[in-house]
N, C-alpha and C positions, 0 to 999 in steps of 0.2 A: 544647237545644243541637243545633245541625246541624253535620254535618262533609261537608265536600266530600271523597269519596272519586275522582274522574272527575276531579278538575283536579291540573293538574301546575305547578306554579309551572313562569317562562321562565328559574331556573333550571337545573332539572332536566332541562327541554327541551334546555338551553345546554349540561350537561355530556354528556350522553346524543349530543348531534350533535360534542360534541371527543373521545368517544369511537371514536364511527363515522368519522372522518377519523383517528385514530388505529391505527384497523383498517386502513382502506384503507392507508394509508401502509408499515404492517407486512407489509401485504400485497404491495405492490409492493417493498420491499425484501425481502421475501423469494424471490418470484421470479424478482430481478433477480439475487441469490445462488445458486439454484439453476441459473440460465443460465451464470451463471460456472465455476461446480462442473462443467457439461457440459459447459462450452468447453475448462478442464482436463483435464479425464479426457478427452477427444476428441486435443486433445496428448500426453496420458503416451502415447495410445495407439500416435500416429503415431511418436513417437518408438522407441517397442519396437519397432512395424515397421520402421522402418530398420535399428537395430539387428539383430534378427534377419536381417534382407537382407546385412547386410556380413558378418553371423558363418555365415551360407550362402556368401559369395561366397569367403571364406576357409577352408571345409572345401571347394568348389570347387576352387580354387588347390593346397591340400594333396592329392587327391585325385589332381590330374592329374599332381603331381610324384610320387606313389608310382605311378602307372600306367606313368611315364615310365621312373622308375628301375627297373621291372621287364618292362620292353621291354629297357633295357640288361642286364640281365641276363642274360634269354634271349640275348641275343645273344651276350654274352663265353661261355656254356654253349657256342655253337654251335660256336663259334670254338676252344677249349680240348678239341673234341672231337673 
């Protein structure tokens, strides 16, 4: 009795190459997911920075109206004196 150990019936071959195209395809959907995933997080991030930019520009604003009201103050001191 012989046995062919060396040959691969076409189709073993046939499921072996729907596998590798299988691969690939998982493969490109997965990269194409993790591009997306970076293009988000690239927005959360821009988004934070504005955020933080307006909540600086409003401790800004706060900042110059306590500096202001304490100009007035000195002043009514001077005047009251």
């Amino acid at each position: 009795m012989k046995t062919n150990k060396g040959y691969r019936s076409s189709e073993g071959t046939e499921s072996v190459s729907q596998a590798a195209k299988l691969a690939v395809i998982a493969g490109a959907i997965t990269t194409l997911g993790d591009a997306l995933a970076t293009i988000a997080a690239g927005l959360a991030l821009e988004d934070e920075l504005k955020e933080n930019e307006s909540k600086n520009n409003d401790i800004d604003k706060l900042q110059k109206q306590i500096d202001d009201l304490n100009y007035e103050m000195k002043q009514l001191k001077k005047m009251f004196r």
